[in-house]
Phi, psi and omega in degrees: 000151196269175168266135195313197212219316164293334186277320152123180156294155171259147190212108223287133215274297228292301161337315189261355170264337172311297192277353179267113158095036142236168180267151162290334168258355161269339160322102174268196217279124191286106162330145157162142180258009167276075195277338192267043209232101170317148186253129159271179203278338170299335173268007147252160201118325191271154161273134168248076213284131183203132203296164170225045193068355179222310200219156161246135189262115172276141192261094174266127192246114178292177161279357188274339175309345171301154180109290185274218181221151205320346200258328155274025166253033184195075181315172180256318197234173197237150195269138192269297180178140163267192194087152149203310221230318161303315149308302187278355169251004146300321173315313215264265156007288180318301199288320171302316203291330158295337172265002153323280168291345170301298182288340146316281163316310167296023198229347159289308184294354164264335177303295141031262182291351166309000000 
């Protein structure tokens, strides 16, 4: 559910005194653990390092970006691959068929030069 309308967006104040009366390009990157903090139209431009429970993922905040909230540019988990045994011997396969083909191609260009 979205936030009521009297309440306004939230937008976490510590955040907007990090950033009032700097430029975004002298400015590095703003630390901050506030992912659920709406990006308002004053942060853009500026860069955002925002945790990600392990790490900080840095955030360059655009204009399309207003609106949402900090936490969704910067996932919590990391995708790995689906599959598994059947995945990795497609893989493998693919992969046998490019050095395959590689090798094919070079072996018309020394005949060639002969």
């Amino acid at each position: 559910m979205s936030r009521s309308l009297k309440k306004g967006p939230y937008v976490f104040h510590k955040l907007l005194r990090k950033i009032e009366g700097k430029t975004p390009q002298k400015t590095g990157p703003i630390k901050t653990w506030a992912r659920a903090s709406m990006i308002s139209p004053e942060m853009v431009g500026f860069t955002f390092a925002v945790h990600t429970g392990k790490a900080f993922e840095d955030v360059l905040v655009s204009e399309e970006m207003v609106g949402h909230r900090l936490g969704e540019f910067a996932p919590t988990k990391k995708f790995l691959r689906h599959g598994g045994k059947m995945q990795k011997e497609l893989e493998q396969k693919k992969k046998e068929a490019e050095i395959a083909a590689a090798q094919a191609a070079k072996a018309p260009a020394a005949d060639k030069k002969k």
